[in-house]
C-alpha positions in Angstrom: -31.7 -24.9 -17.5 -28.5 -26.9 -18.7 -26.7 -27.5 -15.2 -23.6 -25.9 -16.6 -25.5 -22.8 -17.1 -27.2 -23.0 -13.6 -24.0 -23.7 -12.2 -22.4 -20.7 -13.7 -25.2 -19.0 -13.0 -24.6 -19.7 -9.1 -21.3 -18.9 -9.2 -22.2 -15.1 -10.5 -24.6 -14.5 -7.8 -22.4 -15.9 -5.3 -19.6 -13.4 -7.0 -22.0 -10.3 -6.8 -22.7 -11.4 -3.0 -19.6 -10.8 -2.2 -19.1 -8.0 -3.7 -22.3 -6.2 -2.0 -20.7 -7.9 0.9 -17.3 -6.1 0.4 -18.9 -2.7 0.4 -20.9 -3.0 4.0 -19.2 -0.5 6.0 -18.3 -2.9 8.3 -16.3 -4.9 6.0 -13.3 -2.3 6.2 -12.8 -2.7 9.8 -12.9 -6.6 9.6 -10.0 -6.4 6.9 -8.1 -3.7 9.3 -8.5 -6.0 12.0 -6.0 -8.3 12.1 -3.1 -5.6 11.4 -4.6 -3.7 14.2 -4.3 -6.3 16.7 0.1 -7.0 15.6 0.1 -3.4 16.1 -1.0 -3.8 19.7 0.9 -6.8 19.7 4.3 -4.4 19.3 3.0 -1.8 21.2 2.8 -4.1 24.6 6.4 -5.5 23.8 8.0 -2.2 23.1 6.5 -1.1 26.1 7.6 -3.8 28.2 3.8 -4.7 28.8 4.3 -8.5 27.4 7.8 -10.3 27.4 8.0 -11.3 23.6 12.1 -11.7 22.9 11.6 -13.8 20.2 9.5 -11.1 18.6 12.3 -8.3 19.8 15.0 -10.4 18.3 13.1 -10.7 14.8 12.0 -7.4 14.1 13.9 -4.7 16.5 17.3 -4.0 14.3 19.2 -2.8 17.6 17.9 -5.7 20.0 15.8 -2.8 21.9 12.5 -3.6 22.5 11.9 -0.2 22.7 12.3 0.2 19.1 9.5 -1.7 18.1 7.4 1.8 19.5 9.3 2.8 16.4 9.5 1.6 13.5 6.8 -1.8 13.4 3.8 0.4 15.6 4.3 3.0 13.1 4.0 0.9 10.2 0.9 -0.9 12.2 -1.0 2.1 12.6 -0.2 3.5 9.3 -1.6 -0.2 7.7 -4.6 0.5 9.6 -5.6 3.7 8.9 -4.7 3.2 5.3 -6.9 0.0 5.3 -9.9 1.9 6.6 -9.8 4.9 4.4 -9.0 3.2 1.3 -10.8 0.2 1.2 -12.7 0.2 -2.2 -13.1 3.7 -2.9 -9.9 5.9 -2.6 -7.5 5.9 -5.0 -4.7 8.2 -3.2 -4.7 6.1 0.5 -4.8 2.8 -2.4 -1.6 4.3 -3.3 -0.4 4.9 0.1 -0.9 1.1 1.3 0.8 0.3 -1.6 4.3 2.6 -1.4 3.6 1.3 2.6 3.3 -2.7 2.1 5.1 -3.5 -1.3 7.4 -0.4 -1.8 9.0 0.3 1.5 8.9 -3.3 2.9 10.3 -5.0 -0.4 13.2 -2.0 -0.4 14.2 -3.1 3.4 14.0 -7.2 2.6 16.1 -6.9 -1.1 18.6 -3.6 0.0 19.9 -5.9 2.9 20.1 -9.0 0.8 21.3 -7.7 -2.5 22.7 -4.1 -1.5 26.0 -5.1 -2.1 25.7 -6.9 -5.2 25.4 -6.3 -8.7 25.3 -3.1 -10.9 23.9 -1.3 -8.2 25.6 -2.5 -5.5 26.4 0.2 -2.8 24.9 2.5 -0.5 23.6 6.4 -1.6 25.6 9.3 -1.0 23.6 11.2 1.0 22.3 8.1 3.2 24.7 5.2 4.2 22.1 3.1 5.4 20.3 3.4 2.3 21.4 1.3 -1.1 20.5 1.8 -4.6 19.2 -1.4 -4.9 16.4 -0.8 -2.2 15.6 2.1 -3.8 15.0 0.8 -7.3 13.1 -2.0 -5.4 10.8 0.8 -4.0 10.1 2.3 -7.3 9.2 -0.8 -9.0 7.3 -2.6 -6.6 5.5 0.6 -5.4 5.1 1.3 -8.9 3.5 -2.0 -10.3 1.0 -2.5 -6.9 -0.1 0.5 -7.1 -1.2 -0.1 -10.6 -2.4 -3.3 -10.0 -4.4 -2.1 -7.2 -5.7 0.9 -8.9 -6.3 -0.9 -12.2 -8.2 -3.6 -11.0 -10.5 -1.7 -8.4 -11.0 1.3 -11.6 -12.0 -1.5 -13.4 -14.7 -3.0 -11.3 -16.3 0.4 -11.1 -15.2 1.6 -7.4 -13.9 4.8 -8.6 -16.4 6.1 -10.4 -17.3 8.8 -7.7 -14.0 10.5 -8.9 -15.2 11.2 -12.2 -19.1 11.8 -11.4 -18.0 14.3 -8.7 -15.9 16.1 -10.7 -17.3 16.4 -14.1 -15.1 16.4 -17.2 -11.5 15.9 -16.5 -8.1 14.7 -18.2 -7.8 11.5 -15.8 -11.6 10.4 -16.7 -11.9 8.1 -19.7 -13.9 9.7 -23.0 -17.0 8.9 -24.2 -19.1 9.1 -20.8 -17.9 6.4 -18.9 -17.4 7.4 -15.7 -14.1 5.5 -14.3 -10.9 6.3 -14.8 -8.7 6.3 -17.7 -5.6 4.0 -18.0 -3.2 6.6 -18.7 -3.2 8.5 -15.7 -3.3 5.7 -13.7 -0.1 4.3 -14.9 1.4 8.1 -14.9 0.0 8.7 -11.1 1.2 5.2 -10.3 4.9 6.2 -11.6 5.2 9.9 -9.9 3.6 8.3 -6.6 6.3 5.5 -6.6 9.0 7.9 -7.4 8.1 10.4 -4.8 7.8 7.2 -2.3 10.9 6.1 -3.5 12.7 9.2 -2.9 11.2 10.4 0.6 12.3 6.7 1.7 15.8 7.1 1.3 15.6 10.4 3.7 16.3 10.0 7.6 13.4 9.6 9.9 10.0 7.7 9.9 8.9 6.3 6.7 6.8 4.4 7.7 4.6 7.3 8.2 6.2 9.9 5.1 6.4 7.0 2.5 2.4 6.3 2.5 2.1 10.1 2.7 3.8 11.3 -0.1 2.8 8.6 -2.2 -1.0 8.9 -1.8 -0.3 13.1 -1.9 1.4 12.5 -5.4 -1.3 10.7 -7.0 -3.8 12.5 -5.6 -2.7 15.6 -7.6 -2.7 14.1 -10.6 -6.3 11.8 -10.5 
């Protein structure tokens, strides 16, 4: 064999090793592992358990360290159970980690930054905390990993059950193949970001309604 070829030839098996690897049921709870343990890590602080002020000082908006019971645990234990239930086989909580990690936390970074520049400078009518720019941040970064996320896991065959389960339907592609097709994809990525989008610019806990809606949205339309 011409070592090129064996060498390429190691490299695929070492791919598909990986990717058996990935699907051990294990694997999910190794990859929600580290998110778990910053949850617990707030969790202690907010409760006064551990004396982090460093830690209060960089994520608690109000100084409190009882907000970070709020707002970071939330987000924490909505990372984790999103990470196990996803994982390589579930398009909606895909979705929802998504709306969660890119969506809503790019919306928070960018609306303070760039709220009050621009074309879209300004906060929303109905919420004053809220800006427009952080909301058009949620829609197009919730939007385009979502896709992303989707597309590429559709495309190495982990959805696949959706299709087989459910016989003929609009979101599978034609002609027998049993993933999903690219058009509803991108159309479920849209509606999902826009209903993230929307829910996050309400009062109360998005960290918790933002994943929700978003994986609820897609959900009904894969």
């Amino acid at each position: 064999m011409h070592p090129q070829s064996k060498h390429a030839s190691l490299n695929s098996s070492h791919g598909s090793q990986l990717v058996e690897l990935s699907g051990m049921g294990v694997c999910r709870y190794v990859a929600a592992l580290l998110p778990a343990l910053m949850t617990l890590r707030f969790m202690l602080a907010g409760l006064g358990i551990t004396y982090e002020p460093r830690l209060v000082a960089g994520t608690a908006r109000t100084g409190q360290r009882e907000e970070l019971l709020a707002g970071p645990t939330l987000y924490g234990l909505a990372h984790v159970l999103l990470t196990v239930i996803a994982w390589r086989n579930n398009p909606p909580a895909a979705a929802g980690l998504a709306a969660l990690c890119a969506g809503d936390g790019l919306a928070d970074v960018l609306g303070r930054r760039w709220g009050n520049r621009g074309p879209l400078a300004g906060t929303l009518p109905h919420n004053r905390d809220k800006t427009w720019v952080g909301t058009a941040t949620c829609f197009l970064a919730g939007f385009a990993a979502t896709a992303a996320y989707v597309l590429l896991f559709n495309y190495l065959g982990y959805y696949n059950h959706f299709c087989s389960s459910q016989g003929p339907h609009w979101s599978c592609a034609k002609a027998g193949k049993q993933h999903l097709a690219i058009g509803p994809i991108l159309l479920g990525s849209a509606v999902s970001a826009g209903a993230a989008a929307l829910v996050e610019t309400m009062p109360g806990h998005d960290n918790l309604t933002v994943p929700a809606v978003a994986a609820a949205a897609i959900w009904l339309l894969l």
